[in-house]
N, C-alpha and C positions, 0 to 999 in steps of 0.2 A: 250172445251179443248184448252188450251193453244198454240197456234205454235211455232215455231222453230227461232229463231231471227239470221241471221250471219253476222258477224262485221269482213270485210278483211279489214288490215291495215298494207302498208308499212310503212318507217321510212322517207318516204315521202308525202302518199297521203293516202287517204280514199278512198279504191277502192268498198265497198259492204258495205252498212245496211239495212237491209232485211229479211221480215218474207219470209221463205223460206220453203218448203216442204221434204227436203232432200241433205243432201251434202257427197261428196264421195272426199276425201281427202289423200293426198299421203304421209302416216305415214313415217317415215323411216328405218321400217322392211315391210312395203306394204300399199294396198289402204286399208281405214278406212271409212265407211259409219257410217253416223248418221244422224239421224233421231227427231221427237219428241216425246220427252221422254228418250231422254239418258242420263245416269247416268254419270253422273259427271269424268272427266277425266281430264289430262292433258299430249301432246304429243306434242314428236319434228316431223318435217316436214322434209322429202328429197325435192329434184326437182320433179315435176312431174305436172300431171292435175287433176286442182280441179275442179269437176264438181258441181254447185249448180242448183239443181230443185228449182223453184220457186211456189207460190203456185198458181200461174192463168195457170200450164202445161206447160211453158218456160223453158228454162235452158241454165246459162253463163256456159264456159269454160275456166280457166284460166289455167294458167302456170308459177307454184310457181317455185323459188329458194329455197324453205325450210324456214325453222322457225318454228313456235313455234303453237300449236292450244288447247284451255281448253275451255270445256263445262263446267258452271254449272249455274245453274238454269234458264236451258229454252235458255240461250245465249252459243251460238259459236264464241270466240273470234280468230281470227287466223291472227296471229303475224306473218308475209311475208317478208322475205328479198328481195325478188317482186314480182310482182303479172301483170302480162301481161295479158289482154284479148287476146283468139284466134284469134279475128276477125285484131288485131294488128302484128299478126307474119306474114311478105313475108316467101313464102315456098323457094324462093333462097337463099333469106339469110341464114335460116336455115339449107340448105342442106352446103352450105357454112361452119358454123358453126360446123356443124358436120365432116367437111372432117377436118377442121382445130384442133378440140377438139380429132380427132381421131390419125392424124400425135403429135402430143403433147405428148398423152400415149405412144407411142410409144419409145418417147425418156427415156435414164434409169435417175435419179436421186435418191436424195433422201425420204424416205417415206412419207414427206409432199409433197413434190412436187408428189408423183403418187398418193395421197390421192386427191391431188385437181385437177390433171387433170381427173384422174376419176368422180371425182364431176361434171364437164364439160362436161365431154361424155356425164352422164346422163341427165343432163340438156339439152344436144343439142338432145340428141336420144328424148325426150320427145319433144321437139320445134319442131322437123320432123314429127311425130306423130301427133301434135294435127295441124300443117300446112296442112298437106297428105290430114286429118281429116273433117277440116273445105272446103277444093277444091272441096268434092264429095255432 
């Protein structure tokens, strides 16, 4: 039976190509698992943590800004506005980040500006998370 191929690509590097056993993905209504043998799809990405199983029982953790992800035939393309490994996030900076993404919401503006500092939050809540994540 065929495996599962996934191809992560910023707009600047080639971060993943790889027969992979499983990837768990941060759709932008929730997580999205796929597997080998998924039927064909095309979806936009939130911030959040991409988990891929490997097939030797490994498994990276990144931490997307969102973008773009389509399955079909046997390939996971997933199109990343970035794509950080865990083992690359300081869990101070991160906490940092969040206190700073959180003072931000706070202030009132316009609907684009509370649309993208929420965008921030969650991106920093998620960089906390897989920080925390990776220490224990």
């Amino acid at each position: 039976m065929a495996g599962l191929r996934c191809n992560i690509v910023t707009p600047t590097d080639r971060v993943l190509d790889s027969e992979v056993s499983y990837v768990d993905l941060p759709a932008w209504d929730g997580q999205k698992g796929v597997a080998t043998g998924a039927a064909p799809f095309l979806v936009r990405l939130g911030p959040g943590c991409l988990r891929v199983e490997k097939q030797d029982g490994g498994s990276e953790l990144f931490l997307l800004g969102g973008g773009f992800a389509q399955m079909n035939g046997g390939v996971l393309t997933i199109l990343a506005d970035s794509a950080t490994p865990v083992s690359a996030i300081n869990a101070a900076d991160a906490d940092k980040e969040l206190t700073n993404a959180n003072a931000e919401g706070l202030k009132s503006g316009t609907v684009e500006m509370r649309n993208a500092a929420e965008r921030r939050q969650r991106l920093a809540y998620a960089r906390v998370a897989l920080a925390r994540s990776s220490r224990r």
